[in-house]
N, C-alpha and C positions, 0 to 999 in steps of 0.2 A: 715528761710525756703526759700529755690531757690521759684523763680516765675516760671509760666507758661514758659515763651519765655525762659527761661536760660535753662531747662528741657528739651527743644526742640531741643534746642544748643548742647546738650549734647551729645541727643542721634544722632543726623545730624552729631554731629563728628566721634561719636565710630561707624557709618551705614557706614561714610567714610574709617574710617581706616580699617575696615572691607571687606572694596569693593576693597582697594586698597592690603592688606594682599592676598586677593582669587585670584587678576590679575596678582598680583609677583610670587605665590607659580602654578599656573597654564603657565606662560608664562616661567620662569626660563626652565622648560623640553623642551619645545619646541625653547627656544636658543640656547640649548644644542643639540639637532637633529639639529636645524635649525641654522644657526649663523647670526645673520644680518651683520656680517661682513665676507666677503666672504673667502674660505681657501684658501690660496697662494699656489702655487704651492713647494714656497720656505718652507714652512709649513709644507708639506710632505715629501720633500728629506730631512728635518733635522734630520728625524728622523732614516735615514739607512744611509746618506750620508755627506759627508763635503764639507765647500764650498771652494774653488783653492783659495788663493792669499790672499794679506795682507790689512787691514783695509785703511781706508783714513786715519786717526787719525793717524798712523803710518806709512806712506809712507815711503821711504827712500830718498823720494823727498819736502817733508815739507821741507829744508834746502837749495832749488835749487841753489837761488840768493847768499848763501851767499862765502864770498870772502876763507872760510875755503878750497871749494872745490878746488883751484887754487894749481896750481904747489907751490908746498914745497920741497930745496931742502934736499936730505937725507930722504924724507918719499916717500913710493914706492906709485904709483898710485896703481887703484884698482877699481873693478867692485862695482858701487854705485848701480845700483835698474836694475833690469829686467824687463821687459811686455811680454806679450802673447796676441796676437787679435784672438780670437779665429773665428769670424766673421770680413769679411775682411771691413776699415774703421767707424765700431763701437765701443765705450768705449775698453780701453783694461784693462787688470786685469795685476796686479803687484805682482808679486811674488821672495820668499825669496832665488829660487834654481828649476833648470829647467833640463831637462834629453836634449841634442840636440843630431837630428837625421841625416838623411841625408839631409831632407830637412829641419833645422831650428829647433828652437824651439820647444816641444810637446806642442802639440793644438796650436801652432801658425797660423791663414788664412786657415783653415779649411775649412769655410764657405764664400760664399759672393753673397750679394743682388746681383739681374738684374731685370734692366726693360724690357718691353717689345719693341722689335725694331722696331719704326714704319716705317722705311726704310727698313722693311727684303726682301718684295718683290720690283722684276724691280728695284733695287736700284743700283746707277751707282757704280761703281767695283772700289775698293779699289786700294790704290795708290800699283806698281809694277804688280798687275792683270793683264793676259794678256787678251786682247779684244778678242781673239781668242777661249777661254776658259771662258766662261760668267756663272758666279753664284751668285746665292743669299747670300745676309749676313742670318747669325743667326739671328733665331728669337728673341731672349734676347741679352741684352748688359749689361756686370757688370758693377755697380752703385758704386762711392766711394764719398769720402767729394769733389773732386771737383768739379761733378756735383750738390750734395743732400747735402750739410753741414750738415742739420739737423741728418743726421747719427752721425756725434758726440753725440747725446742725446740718442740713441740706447746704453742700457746696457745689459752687459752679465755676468753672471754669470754660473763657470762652477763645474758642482757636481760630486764628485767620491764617488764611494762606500767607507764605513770605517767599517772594522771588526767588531769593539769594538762596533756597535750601531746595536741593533734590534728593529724594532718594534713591539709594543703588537700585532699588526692587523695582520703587514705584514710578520713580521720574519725581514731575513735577505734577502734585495733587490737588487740586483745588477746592473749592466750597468754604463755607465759616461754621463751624461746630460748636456744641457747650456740649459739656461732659459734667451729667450729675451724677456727683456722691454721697453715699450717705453710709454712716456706720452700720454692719451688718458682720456677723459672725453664725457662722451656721454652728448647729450640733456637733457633738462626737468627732473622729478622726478630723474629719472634712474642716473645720470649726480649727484644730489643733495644726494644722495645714495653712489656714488661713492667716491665722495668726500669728505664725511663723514669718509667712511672706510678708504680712507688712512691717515686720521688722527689719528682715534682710534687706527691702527693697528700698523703705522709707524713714528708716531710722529705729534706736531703743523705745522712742515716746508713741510712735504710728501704732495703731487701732487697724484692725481689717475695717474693708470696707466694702461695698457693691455699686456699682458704676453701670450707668448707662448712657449714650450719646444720642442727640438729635442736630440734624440739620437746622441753622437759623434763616437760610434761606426757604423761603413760602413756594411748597412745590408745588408744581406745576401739575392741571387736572389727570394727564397719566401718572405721575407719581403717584399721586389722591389715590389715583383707583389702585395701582400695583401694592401698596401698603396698607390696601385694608382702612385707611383714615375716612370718615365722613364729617359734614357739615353740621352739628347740635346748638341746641340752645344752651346754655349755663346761668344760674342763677349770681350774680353779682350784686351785692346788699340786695336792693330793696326790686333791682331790676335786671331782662333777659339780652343776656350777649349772645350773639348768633358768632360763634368759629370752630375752628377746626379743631377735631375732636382727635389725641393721636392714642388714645387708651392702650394700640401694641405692644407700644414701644416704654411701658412702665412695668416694672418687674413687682411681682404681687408683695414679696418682701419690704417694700417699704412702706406700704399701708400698715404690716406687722409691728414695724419699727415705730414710724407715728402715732399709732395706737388706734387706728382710726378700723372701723368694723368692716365696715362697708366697700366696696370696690373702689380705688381711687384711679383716676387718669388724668392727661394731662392737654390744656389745651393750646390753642395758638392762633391769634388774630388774624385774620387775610390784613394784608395792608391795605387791598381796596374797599374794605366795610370797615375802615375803622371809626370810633364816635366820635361828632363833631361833641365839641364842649362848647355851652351855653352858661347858663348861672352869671355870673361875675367878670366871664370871661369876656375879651375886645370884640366886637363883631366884623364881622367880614365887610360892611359896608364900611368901617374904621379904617380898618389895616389890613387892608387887601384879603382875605384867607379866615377861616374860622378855625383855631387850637382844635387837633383832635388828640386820642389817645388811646392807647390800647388796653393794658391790664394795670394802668393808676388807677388811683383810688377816683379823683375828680379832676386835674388841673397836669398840665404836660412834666411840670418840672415842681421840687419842692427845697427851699432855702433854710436853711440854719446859722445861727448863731453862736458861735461859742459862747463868748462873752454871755449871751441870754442864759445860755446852757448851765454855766458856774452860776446865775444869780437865781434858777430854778433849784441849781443842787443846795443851797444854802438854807432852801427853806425843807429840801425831804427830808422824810426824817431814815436815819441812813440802818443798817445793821447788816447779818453776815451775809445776806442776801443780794444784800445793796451797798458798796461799799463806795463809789463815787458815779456818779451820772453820764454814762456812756453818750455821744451824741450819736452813735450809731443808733439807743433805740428806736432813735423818730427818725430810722431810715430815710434821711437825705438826698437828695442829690448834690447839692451844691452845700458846702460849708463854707462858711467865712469868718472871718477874724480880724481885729483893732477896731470894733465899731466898740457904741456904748451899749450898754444891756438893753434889752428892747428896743434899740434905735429903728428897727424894721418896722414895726408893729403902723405908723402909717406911711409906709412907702407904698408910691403909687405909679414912678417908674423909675429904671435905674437903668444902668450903664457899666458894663464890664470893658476893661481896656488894659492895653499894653503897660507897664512902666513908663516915662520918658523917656529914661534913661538905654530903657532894652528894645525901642523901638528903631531900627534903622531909618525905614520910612513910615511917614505916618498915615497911619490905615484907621478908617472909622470902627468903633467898637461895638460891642453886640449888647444891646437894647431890649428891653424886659418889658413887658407889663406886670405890675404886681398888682395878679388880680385879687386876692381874696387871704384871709388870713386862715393856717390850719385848723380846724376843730378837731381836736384831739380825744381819740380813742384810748382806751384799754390797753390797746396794742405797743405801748412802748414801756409796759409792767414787763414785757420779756428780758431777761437776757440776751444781747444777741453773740455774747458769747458760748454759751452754756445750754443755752433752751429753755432754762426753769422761769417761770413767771413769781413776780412776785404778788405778794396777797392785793396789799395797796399801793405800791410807789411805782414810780412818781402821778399817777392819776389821782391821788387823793388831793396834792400838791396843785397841780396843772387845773382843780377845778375850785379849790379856794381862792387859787390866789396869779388864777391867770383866766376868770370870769369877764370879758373887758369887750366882749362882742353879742352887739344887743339880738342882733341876727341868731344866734349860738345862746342860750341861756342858758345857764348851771351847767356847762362845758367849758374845758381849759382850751385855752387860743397857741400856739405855740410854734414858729415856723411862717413861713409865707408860700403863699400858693402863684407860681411865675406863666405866664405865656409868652414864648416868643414873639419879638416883632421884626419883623423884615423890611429891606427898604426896598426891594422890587418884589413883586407878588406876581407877572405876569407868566414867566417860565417857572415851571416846576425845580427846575435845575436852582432856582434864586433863592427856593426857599431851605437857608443853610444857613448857620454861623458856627461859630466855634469860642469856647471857654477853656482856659487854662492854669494850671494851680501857679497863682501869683499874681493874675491880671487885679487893677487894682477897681474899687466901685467908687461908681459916682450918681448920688443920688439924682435926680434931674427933676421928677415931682413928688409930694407927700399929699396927703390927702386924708381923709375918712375913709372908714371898710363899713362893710353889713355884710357879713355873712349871708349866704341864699341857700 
């Protein structure tokens, strides 16, 4: 016969399991309205949309370093991995096959951060100004990795609608979104909360993080007005871009996280002021159309080499900083692979095209200008893993011993600067082609460069 205290034990367990059965079966609904982990925005476009570009897991750059990609003679070179920056010096998204426009890439530099100018007013007048004619700089200046490195840690993510997915709630949703990220962890509880959810939600290694979306579609002048957006100037190196200013829809926090003082916002090109490009570039009385461009630096599209890539890493000088030569830091568009190191250096047009082999029918291929060679920046000292810049590499590299363009003096050359060419220019609708990872090159003419 149990005792007294065992009796007591008994029922103190089953009053437990009991207490603990009522707080499950009451709390379960309400995490269900309520979630304590919060819903992603990524969360909700999955369910009408897909998200642009290919896995890390699958790069078609996992292989960078190895020596396969080198010239081989009898195997044709060929387009290895594409990017898209959809926001200008943020994470870019790698994709399998790309539509190119007149300016570039689709959703390529679309976007790009500016700070605010604290020089905008009385501020002495820019080199070739004349004294005679005294004006103020723009209020905002666009921001890239050379000033803000920490913009390498800025992710983007870009969502298109897909047919084949409805939602129960919503139906079928349309528009094309990017979703930027960036590491953010607040204070206290909230901070402790945070950080929780992105564990549960994203894995052991996930970092909280704060998120905001914008439309890639260029709205329309009642949107403009409903959203508070207006039309600014921004200062762009050395000169003033006129677009749309969305400052709203940037959440003050990541000016904190970039480090930057100043109020930061975000802008966005009308596609109908976009810059024609001049310099180096074909002319319009050439080839139907003059290359424009949004938030590139100069030229629609920009070409890499691996092969080049290995024969620049050979001369940095390497350490924990720098342990092999990323070809993402000269942010690309287009990489390629089996040529000989420098083989580019005077191409002056080339040819992208199918296999023979994977061609069914035979279709003419998409056609380049190769206008100008890259003069190389600062800007690829960054990690574009990490964010940290390094003191000197590879720029110390890039201007000993990649000095080769009399245009460009005691600047490193590195990369080629491309314009589409089209073979009808009269309907808008013509001016299109498309690139895909594997199409193979064909040089068609070489030539001399001069930098402009």
């Amino acid at each position: 016969m149990p005792s007294i205290s065992e009796v007591v034990a008994l029922f103190d367990a089953t009053a437990i399991i009991l207490l603990l059965t009522t707080v499950v079966v009451f709390v379960i609904p309400i995490f269900i309205l309520f979630p304590p982990i919060p819903v992603e925005r990524s969360d909700a476009l999955r369910q009408t949309h897909t998200k642009l570009g290919i896995p890390a897991s699958q790069s078609n750059l996992r292989t960078q370093t190895s020596p396969d990609h080198n010239h081989q003679p009898g195997k044709a070179p060929k387009i290895q991995s594409l990017y898209v920056y959809p926001v200008k010096s943020c994470r870019g998204i790698e994709v399998g096959h790309s539509k190119v426009l007149p300016k570039g890439l689709e959703f390529d530099r679309l976007f790009a951060f500016a700070r605010q100018n604290p020089r905008a007013t009385n501020a002495p007048l820019l080199s070739g100004e004349e004294e005679t004619q005294p004006k103020k700089r723009p209020q905002w200046e666009v921001i890239t990795l050379r000033q803000v490195p920490l913009l390498a840690n800025v992710k983007v993510d870009l969502w298109l609608p897909d047919a084949s997915k409805t939602s129960r709630q919503l139906g079928r949703v349309g528009g094309r979104f990017i979703v930027i990220r960036f590491p953010w962890r607040d204070s206290g509880l909230k901070g402790i909360i945070q950080w929780t959810s992105a564990k549960l939600s994203r894995g052991l290694g996930a970092t909280p993080e704060k998120e905001f979306m914008l439309s890639i579609d260029f709205p329309s002048p009642n949107e403009i007005k409903a959203a508070g957006y207006h039309y600014e100037d921004t200062l762009f190196f050395s000169k003033s871009i006129h677009a749309l200013n969305l400052k709203n829809e940037v959440p003050p926090e990541l000016g904190v996280y970039l480090g930057v003082a100043v109020p930061i916002s975000i802008f966005m090109v009308d596609p109908a002021q976009r810059r024609e490009v001049f310099r180096n570039a074909p002319r319009k009385d050439d080839v139907g159309y003059q290359p424009v461009i949004d938030f590139q630096d100069a030229y629609p599209l920009h070409l890499l080499n691996l092969t080049s890539v290995r024969a620049l890493e050979s001369k940095v000088q390497k350490d924990e900083n720098l342990k092999f030569l990323d070809a993402r830091r000269f942010r690309p568009n287009i990489i390629v692979s089996g040529l000989k190191e420098y083989d580019e250096d005077d191409w002056r047009r080339i040819e992208f095209s199918q296999p023979p082999q994977s061609a069914t029918v035979k279709v003419s291929g998409s056609v380049f200008d190769v206008s100008c060679r890259t003069v190389r920046c600062k800007l690829p000292n960054v990690d574009p893993a990490t964010g940290i810049r390094h003191k000197v590499e590879p720029d110390n590299s890039l201007r000993k011993y990649r000095n080769i363009d009399e245009g460009a003096p005691k600047s490193g050359c590195f990369g080629m600067q491309l314009s589409p060419i089209f073979s009808k220019t009269d309907d808008p609708e013509d001016l299109e082609l498309s690139l895909e990872v594997g199409m193979e090159i064909k040089v068609l003419q070489r030539g001399p460069h001069l930098a402009l």
